[in-house]
Backbone as JSON, one array per atom type, in Angstrom:
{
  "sequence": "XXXXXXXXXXXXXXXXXXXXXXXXXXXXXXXXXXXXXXXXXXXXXXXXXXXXXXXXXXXXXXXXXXXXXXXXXXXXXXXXXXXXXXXXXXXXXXXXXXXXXXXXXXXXXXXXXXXXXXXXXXXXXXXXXXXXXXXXXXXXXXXXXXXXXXXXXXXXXXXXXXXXXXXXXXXXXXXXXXXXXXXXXXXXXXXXXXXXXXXXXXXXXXXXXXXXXXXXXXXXXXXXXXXXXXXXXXXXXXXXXXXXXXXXXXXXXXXXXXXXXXXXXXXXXXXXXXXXXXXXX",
  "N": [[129.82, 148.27, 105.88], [132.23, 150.63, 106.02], [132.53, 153.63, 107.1], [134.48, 155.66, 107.35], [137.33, 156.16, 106.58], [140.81, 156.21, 108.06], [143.8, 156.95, 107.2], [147.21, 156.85, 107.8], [150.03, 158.42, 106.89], [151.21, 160.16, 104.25], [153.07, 159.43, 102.45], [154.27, 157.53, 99.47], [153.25, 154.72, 99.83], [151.17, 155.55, 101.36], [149.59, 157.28, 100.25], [148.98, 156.23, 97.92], [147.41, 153.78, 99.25], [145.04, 155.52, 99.99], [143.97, 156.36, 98.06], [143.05, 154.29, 96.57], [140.72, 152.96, 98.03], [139.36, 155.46, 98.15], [138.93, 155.44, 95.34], [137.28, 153.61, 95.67], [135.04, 154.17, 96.69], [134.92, 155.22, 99.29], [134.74, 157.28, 102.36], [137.74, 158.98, 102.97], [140.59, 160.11, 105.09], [143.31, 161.22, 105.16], [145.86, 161.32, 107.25], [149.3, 163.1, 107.6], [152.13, 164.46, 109.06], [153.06, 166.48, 107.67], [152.31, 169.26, 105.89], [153.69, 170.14, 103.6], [153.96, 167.19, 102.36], [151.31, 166.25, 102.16], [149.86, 168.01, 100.57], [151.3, 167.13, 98.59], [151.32, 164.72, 98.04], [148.32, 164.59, 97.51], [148.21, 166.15, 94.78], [149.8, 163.75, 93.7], [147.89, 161.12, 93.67], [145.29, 162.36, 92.38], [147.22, 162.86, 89.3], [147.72, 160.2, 88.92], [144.89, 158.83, 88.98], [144.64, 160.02, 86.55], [146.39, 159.14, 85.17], [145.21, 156.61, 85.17], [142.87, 157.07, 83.9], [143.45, 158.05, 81.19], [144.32, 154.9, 80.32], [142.09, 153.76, 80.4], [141.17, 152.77, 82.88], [139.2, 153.83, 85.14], [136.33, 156.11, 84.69], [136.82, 159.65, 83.06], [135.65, 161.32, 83.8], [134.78, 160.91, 86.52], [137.02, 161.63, 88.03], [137.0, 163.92, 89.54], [135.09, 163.2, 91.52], [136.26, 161.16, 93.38], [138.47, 162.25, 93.98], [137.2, 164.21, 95.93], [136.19, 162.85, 98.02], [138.53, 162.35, 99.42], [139.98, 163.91, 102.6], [142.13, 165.86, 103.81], [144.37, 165.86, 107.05], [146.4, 166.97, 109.85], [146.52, 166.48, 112.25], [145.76, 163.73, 114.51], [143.59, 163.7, 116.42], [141.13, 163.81, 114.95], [140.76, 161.28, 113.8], [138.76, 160.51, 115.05], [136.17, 159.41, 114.03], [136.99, 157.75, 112.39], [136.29, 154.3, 111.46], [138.36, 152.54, 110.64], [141.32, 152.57, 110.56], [144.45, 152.63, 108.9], [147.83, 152.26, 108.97], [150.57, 153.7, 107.85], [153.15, 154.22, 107.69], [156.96, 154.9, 108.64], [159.14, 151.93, 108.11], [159.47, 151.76, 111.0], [159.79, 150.52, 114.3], [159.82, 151.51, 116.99], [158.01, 153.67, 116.25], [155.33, 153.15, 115.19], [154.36, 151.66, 117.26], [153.9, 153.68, 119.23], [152.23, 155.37, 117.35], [149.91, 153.74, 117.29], [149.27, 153.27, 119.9], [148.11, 155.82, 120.7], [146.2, 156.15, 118.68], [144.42, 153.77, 120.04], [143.41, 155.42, 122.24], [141.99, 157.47, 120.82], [139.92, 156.34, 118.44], [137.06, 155.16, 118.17], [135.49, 152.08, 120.07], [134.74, 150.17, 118.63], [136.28, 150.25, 116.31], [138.54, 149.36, 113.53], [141.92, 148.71, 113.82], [144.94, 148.69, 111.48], [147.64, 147.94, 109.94], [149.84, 148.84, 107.49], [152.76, 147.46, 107.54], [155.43, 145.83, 106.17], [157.12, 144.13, 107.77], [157.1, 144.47, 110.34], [156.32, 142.79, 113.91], [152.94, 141.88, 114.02], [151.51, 141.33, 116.33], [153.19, 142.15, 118.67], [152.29, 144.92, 117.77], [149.76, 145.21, 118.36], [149.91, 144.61, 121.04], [150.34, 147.18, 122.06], [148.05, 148.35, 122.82], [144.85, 148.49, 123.73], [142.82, 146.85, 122.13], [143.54, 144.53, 121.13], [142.68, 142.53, 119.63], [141.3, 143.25, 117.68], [142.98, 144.39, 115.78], [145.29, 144.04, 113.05], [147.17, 143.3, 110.15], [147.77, 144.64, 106.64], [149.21, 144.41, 104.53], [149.9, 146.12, 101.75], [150.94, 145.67, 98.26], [153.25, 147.62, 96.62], [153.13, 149.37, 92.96], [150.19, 150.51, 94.85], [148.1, 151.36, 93.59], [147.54, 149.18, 91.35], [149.09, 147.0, 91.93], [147.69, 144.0, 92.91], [147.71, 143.07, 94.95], [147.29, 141.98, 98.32], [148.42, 141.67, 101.33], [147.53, 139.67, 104.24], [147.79, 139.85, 107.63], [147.21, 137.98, 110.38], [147.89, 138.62, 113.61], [148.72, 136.99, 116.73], [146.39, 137.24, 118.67], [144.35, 138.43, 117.28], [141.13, 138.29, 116.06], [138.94, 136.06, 114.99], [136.39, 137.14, 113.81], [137.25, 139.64, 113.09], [139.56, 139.29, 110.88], [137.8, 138.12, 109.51], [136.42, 140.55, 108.27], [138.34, 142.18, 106.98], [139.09, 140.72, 105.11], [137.01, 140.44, 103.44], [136.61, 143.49, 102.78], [139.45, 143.95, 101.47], [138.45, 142.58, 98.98], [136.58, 143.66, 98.37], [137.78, 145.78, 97.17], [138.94, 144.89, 95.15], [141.19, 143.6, 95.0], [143.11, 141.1, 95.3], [143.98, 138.48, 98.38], [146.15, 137.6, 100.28], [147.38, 134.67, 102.9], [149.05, 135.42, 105.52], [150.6, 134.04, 108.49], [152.02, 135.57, 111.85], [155.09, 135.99, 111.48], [158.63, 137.3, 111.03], [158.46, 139.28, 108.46], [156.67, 138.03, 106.66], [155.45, 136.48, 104.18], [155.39, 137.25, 101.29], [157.94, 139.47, 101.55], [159.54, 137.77, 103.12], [160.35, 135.96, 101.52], [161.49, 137.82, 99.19], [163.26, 140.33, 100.04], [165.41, 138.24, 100.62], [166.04, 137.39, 98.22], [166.93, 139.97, 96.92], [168.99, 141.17, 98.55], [170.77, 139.11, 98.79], [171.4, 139.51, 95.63], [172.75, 142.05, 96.0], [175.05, 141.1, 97.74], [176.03, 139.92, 95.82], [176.54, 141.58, 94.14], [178.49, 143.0, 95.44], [180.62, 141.42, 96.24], [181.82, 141.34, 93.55], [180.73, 139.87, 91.49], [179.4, 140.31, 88.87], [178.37, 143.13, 87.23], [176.06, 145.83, 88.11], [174.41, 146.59, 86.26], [174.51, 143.87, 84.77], [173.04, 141.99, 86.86], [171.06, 142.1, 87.12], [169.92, 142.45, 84.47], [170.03, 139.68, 84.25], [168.51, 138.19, 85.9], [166.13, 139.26, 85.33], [165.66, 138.42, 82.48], [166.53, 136.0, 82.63], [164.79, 134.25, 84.74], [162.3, 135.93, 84.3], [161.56, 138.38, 85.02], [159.55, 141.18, 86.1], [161.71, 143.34, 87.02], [164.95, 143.78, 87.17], [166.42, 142.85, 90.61], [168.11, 145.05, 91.97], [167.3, 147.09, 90.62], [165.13, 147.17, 91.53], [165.34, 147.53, 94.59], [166.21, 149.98, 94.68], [163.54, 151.09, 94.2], [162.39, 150.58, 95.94], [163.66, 151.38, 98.27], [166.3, 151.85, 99.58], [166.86, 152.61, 102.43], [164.71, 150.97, 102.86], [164.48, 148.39, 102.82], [167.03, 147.55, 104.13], [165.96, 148.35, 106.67], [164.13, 145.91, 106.86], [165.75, 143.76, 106.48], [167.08, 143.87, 108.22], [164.62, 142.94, 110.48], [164.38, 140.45, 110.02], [166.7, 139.19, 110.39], [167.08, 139.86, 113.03], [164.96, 138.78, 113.9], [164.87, 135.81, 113.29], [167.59, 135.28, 114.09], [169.11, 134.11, 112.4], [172.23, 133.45, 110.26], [172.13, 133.77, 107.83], [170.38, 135.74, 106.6], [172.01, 138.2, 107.2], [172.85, 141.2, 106.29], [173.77, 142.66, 103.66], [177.29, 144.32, 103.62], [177.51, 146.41, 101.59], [175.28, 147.34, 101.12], [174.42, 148.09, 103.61], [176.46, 150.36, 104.02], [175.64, 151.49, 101.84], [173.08, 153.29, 102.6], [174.33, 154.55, 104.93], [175.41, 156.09, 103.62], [173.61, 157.66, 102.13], [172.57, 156.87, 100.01], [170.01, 156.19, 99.2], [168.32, 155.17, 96.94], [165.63, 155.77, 94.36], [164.51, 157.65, 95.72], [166.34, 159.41, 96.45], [167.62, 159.89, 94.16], [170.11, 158.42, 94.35], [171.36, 155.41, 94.04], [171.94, 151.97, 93.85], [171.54, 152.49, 90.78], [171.81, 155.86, 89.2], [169.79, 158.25, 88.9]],
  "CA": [[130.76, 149.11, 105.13], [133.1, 151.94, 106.63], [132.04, 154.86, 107.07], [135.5, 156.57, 107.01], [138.8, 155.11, 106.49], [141.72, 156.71, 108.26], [145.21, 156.21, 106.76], [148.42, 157.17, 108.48], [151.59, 158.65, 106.17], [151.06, 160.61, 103.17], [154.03, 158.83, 101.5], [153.88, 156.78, 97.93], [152.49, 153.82, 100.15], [149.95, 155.94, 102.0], [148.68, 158.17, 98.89], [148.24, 154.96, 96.8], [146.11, 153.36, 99.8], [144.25, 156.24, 100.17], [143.83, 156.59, 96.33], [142.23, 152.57, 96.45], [139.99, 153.51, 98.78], [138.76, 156.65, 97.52], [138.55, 155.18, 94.19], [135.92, 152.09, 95.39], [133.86, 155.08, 97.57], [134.96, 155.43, 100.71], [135.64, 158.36, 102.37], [139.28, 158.63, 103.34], [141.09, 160.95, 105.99], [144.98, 161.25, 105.14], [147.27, 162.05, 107.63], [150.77, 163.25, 108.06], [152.29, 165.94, 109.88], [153.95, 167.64, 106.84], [151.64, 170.0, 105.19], [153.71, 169.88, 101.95], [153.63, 166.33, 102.3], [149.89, 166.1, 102.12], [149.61, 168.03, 99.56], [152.16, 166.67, 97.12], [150.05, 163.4, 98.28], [146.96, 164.8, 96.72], [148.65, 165.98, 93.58], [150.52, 162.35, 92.96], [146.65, 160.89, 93.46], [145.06, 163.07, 91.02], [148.0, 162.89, 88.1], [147.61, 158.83, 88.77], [143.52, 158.78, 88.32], [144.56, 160.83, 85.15], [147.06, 157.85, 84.4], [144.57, 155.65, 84.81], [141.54, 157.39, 82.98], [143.91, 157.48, 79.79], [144.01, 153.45, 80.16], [140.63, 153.35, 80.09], [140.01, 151.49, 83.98], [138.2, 154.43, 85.35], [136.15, 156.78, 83.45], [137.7, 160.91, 83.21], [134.2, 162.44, 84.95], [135.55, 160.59, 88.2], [138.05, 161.98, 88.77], [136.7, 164.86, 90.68], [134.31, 162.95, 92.7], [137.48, 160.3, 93.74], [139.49, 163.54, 94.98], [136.67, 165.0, 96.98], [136.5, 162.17, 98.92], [139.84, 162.29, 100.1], [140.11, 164.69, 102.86], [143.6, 165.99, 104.94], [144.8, 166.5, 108.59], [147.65, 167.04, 110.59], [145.86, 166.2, 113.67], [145.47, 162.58, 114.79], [142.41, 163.76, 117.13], [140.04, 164.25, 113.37], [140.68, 160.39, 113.22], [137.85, 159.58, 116.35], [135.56, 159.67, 113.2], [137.48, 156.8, 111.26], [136.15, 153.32, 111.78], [138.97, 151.72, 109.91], [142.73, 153.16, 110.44], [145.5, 152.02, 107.92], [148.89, 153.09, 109.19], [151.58, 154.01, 106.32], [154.41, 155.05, 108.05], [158.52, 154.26, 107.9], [159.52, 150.64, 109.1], [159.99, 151.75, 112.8], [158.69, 150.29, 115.32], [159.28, 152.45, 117.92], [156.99, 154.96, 115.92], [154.31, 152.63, 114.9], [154.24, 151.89, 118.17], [153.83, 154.88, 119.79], [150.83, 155.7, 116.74], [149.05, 152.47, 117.79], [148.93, 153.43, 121.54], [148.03, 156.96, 120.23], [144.97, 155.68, 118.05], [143.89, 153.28, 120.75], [142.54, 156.26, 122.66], [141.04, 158.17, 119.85], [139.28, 155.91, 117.7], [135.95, 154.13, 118.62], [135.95, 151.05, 120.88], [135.09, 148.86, 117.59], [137.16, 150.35, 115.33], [139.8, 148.42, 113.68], [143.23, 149.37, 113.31], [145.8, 147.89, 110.49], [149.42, 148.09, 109.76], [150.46, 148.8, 105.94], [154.02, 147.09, 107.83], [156.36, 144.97, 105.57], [158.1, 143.04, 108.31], [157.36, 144.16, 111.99], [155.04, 141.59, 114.0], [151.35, 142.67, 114.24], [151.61, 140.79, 117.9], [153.58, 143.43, 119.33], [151.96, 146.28, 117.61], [148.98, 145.12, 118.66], [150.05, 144.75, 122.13], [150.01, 147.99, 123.15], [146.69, 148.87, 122.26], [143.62, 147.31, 124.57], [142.34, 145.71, 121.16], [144.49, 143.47, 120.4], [141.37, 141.29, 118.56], [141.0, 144.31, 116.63], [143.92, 144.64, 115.12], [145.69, 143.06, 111.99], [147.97, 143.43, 108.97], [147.05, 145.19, 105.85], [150.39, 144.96, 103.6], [149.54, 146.57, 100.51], [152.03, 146.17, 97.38], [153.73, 149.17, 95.3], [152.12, 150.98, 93.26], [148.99, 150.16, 95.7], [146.67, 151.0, 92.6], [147.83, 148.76, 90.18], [149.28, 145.29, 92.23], [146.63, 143.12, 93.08], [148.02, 141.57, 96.27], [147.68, 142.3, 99.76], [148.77, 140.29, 102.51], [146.25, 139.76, 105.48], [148.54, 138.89, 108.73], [146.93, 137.85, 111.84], [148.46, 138.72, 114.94], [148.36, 135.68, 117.83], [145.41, 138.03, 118.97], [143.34, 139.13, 116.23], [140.03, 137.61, 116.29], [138.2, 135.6, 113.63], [135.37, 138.8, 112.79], [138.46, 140.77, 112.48], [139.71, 138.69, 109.9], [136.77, 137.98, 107.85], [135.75, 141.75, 107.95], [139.57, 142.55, 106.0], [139.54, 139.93, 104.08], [135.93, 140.64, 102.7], [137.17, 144.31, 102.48], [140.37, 143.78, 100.25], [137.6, 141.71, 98.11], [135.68, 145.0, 97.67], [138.68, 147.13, 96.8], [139.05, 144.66, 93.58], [142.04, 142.97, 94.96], [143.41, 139.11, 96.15], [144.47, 138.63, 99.96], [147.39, 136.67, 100.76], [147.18, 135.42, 104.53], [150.34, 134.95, 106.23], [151.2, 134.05, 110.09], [152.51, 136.86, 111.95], [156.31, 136.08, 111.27], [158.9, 138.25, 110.63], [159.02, 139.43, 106.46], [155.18, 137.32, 106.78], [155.1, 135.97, 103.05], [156.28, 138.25, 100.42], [159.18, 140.18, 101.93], [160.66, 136.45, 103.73], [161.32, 135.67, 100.08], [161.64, 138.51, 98.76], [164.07, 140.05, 100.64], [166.89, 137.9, 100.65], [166.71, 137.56, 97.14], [168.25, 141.1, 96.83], [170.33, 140.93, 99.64], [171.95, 138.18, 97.79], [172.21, 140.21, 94.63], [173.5, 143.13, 96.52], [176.25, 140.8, 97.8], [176.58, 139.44, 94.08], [177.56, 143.18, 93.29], [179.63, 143.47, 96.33], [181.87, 140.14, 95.88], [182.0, 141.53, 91.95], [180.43, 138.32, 90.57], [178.66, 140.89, 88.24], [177.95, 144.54, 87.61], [174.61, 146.04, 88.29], [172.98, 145.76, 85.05], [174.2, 142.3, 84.6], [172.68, 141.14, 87.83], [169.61, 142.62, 87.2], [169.43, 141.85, 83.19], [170.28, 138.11, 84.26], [167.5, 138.06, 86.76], [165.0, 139.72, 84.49], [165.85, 137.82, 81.25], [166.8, 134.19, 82.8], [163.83, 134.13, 85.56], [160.58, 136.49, 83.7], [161.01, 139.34, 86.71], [159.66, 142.49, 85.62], [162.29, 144.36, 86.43], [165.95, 143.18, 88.27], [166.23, 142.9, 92.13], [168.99, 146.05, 92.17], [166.33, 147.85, 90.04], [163.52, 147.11, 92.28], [165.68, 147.72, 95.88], [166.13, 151.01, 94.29], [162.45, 151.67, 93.67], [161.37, 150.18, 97.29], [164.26, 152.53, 99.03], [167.52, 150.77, 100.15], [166.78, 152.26, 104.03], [163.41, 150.05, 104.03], [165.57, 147.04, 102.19], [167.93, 147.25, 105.15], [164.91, 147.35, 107.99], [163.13, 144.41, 106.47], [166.93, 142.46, 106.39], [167.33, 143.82, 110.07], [163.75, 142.45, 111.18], [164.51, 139.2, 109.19], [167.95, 138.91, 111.34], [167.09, 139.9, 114.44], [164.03, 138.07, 113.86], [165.5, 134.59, 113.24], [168.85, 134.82, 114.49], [170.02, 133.02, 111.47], [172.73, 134.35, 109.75], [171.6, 133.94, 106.56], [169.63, 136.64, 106.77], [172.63, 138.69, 107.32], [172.26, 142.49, 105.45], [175.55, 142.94, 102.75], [177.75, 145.49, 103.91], [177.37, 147.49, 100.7], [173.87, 147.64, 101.52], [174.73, 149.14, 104.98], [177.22, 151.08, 103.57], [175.3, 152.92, 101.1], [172.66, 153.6, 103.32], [174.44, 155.05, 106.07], [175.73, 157.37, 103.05], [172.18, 158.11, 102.13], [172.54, 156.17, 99.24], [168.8, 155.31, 99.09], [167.61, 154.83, 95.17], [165.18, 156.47, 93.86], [163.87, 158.86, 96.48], [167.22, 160.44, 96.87], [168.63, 160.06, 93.41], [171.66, 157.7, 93.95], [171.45, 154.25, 94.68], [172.45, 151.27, 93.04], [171.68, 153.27, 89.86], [171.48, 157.34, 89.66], [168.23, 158.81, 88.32]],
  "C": [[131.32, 150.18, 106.07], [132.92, 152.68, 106.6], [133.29, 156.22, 106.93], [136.55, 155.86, 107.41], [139.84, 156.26, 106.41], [143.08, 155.92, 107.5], [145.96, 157.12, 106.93], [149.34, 157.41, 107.76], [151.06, 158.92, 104.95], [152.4, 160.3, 101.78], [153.65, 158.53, 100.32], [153.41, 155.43, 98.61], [150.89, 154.28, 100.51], [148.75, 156.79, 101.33], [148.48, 156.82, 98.4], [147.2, 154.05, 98.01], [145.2, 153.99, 100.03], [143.56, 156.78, 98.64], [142.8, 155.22, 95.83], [141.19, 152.77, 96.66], [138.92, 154.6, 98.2], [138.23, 156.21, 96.43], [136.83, 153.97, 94.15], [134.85, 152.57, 96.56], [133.92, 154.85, 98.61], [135.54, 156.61, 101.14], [136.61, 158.24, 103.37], [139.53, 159.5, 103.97], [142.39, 160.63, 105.75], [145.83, 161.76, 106.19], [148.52, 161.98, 107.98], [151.25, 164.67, 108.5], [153.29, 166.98, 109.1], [152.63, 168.54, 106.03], [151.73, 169.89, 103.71], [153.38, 168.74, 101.11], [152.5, 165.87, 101.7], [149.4, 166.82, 100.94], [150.35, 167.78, 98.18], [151.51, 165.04, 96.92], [149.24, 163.65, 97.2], [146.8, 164.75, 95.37], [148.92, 164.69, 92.93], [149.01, 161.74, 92.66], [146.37, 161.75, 92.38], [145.94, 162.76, 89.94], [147.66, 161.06, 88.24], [146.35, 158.41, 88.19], [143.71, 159.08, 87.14], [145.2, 159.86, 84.51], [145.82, 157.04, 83.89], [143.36, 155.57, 83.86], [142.26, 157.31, 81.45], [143.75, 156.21, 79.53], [142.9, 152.92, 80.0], [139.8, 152.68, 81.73], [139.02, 152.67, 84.85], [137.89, 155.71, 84.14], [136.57, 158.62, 83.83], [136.26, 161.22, 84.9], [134.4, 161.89, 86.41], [136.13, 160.59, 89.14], [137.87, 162.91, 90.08], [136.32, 164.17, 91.82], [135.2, 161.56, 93.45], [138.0, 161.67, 94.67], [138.69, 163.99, 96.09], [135.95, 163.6, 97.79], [137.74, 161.75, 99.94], [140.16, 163.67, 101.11], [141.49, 165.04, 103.79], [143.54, 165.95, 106.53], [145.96, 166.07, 109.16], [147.68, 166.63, 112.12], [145.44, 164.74, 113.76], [144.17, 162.21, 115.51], [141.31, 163.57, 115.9], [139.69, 162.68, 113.17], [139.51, 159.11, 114.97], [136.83, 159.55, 115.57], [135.68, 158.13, 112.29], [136.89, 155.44, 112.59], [137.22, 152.22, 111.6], [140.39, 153.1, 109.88], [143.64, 152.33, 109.8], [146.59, 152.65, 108.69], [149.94, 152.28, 108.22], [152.8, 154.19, 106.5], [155.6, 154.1, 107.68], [158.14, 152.89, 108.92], [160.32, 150.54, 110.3], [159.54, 151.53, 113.88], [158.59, 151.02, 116.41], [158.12, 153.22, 117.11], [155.71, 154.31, 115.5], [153.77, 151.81, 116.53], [153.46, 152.62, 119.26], [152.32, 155.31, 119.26], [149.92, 154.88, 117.46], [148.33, 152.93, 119.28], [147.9, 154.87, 121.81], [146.45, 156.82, 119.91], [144.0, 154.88, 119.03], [143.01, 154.23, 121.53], [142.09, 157.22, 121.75], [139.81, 157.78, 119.34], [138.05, 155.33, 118.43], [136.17, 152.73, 119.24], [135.99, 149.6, 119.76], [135.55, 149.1, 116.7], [138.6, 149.13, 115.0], [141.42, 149.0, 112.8], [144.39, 148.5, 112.61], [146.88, 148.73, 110.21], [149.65, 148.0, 108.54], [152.06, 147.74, 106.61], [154.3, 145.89, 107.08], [156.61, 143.7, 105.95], [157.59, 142.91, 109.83], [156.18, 143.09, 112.46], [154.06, 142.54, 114.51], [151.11, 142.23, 115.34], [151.74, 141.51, 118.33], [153.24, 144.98, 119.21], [150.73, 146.3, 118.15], [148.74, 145.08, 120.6], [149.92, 146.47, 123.33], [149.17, 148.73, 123.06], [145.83, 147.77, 123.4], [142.66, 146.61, 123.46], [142.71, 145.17, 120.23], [143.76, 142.77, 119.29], [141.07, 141.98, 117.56], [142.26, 144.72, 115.64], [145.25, 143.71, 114.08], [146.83, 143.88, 110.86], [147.62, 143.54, 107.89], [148.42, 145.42, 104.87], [150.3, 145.21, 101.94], [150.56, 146.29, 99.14], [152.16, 147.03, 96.45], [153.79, 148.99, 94.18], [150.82, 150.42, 93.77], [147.63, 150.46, 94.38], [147.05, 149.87, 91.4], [148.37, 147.11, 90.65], [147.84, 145.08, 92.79], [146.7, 142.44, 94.42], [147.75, 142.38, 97.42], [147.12, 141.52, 100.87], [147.99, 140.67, 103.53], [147.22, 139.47, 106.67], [148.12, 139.02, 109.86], [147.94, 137.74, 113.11], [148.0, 137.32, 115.92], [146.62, 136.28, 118.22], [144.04, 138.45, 118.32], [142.33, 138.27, 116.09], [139.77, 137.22, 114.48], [137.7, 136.98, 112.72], [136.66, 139.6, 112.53], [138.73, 140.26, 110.82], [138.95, 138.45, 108.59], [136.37, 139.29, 107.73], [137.07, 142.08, 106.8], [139.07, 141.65, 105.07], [138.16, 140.4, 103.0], [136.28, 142.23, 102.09], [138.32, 144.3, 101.07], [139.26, 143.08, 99.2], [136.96, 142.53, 97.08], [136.43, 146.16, 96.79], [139.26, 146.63, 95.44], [140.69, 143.97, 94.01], [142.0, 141.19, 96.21], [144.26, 139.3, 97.52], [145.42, 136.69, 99.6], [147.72, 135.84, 102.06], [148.37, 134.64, 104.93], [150.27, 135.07, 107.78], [151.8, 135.02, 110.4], [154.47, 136.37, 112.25], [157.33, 136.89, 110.66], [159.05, 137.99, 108.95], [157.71, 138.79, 106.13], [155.43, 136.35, 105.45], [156.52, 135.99, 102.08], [157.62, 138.52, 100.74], [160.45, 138.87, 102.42], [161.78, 136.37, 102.22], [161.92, 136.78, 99.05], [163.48, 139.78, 99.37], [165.45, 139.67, 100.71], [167.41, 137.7, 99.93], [167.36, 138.94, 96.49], [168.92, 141.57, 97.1], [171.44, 140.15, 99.09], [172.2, 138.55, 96.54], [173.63, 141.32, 95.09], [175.25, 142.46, 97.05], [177.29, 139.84, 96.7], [177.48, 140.45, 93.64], [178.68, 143.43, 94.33], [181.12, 142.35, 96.2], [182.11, 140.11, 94.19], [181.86, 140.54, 91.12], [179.98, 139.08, 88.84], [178.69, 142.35, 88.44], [176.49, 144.75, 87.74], [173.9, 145.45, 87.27], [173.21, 144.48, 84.84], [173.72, 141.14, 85.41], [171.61, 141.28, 87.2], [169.24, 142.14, 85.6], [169.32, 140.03, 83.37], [169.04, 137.44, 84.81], [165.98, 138.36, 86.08], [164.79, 138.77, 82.96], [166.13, 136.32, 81.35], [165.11, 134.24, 84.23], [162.36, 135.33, 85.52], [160.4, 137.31, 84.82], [160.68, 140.3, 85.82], [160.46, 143.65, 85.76], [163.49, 143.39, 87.55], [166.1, 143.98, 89.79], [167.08, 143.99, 92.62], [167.76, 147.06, 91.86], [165.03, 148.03, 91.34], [164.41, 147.38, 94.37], [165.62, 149.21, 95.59], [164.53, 151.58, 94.57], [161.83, 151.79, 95.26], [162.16, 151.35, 98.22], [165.34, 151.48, 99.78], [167.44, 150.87, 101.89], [165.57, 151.26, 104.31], [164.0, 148.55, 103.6], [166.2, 146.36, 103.19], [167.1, 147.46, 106.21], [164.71, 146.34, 107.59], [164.54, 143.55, 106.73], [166.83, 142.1, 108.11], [166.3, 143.03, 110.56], [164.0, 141.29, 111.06], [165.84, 138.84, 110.24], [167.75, 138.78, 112.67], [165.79, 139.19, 115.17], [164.16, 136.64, 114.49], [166.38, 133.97, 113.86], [169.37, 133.88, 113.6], [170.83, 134.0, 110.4], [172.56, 134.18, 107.88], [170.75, 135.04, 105.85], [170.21, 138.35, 106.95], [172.73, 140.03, 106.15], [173.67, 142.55, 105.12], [175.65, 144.07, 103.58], [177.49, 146.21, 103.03], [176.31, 147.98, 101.06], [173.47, 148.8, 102.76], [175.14, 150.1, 104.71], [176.17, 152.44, 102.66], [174.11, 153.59, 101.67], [172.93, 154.64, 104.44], [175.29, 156.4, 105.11], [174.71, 158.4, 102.36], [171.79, 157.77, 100.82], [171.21, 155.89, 98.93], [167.34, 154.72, 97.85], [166.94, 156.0, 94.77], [164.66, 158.38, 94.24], [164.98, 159.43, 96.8], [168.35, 160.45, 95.79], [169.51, 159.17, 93.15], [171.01, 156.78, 94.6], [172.09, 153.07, 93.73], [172.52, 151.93, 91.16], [171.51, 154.62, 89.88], [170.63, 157.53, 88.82], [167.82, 160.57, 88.78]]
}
């Protein structure tokens, strides 16, 4: 078992893995280099346990002792402690990158370090680290307490024990592993992906308006919510990395990111987290 589980980005990916975690007794180390960040983190955790204790899946009196396992830092040095690093961050590889190479000299020589990443390859992130065998793919899906899935993706590199130690892990945390090859978009996102790329250029070639893509999609194919709806929720700038990795991946133009998509992006367009996107909120 782990003795402390680092996780990288106090985002709505990196609070809900650090919220998993915490919840199935492990103690957790959060960091990000915003202060407010970290603690608007803490808050979202807490008000979520409280979701969930109304539903009945954990019980109230837990709540406390869930939170005080979760501890902060702004400092990346705090994480030569963590046996197990998650990293949360945006879909950039320079910067996941950079962490990786970062963590490599911090952490313990058998520590193992994992990528919350969408799309980029766990090959190359793993490359610039001296344990490559140690290092794997950990793609969680949103809201991280409540889906069930997360994708396992072995790097060319990543050793067997690596592998069976995650996979037995996700097992413990009460969820199903997925295991995908290290290709770009791995599983999930391949297909996922281009099916709202191809809405997005449904709404752009005016086949349809928003809600009638998205009611059509939800009401003719049992989605829980339509693929405009849900680019919105994920953030239209990580919509348009994942297309880019998928493109520049492949080289097939099929894969090709709508202009609207670009477009509203580069106007900051980006759904939910900034208000306007395919719908305003």
């Amino acid at each position: 078992m782990f003795k402390v589980v680092g996780v990288i980005g106090a985002g709505q990916m990196g609070s809900g893995i650090a919220h998993v975690f915490a919840q199935h007794a492990y103690q957790v180390l959060l960091y990000d280099i915003s202060e407010a960040q970290l603690e608007k983190a803490l808050k979202s955790i807490e008000q979520n346990l409280e979701r969930q204790a109304k539903k009945g899946v954990i019980f109230e009196t837990s709540i406390q002792g869930i939170m005080s396992r979760i501890g902060v830092t702004k400092d990346l040095n705090d994480f030569s402690a963590c046996d197990l690093v998650v990293e949360a961050v945006n879909e950039n590889e320079a910067l996941k990158f950079d962490l990786f190479a970062k963590l490599d000299e911090i952490v313990g020589k058998d520590a193992i370090l994992a990528s919350n990443t969408s799309s980029i390859s766990i090959t190359r992130i793993a490359a610039v680290t001296k344990r490559p065998d140690k290092v794997i793919g950990m793609h969680f899906m949103n809201p991280v307490p409540i889906m069930q899935l997360v994708e396992v993706i072995r790097g060319l590199a990543t050793s067997e024990e690596t592998f069976q130690i995650i996979s037995s892990l996700v097992a413990k945390l009460g969820k199903e592993t997925a295991v995908s090859q290290d290709y770009p978009g791995f599983i999930v996102n391949r297909i996922l992906i281009p099916m709202i790329n191809e809405a997005v250029f449904a709404l752009y070639e005016r086949i349809a308006t928003a809600e009638d893509i998205d009611k059509g999609m939800k009401l003719g194919t049992n989605q829980p919510m339509g693929p405009l709806t849900l680019a919105d929720f994920i953030g239209l700038d990580t919509v348009l990395a994942i297309c880019n990795v998928l493109h520049d991946g492949f080289k097939d133009p099929k894969y090709r990111p709508c202009p609207l998509l670009v477009n509203m992006v580069n106007a900051g367009y980006l759904g939910r987290k900034s208000g306007r996107g395919f719908y305003s909120y």
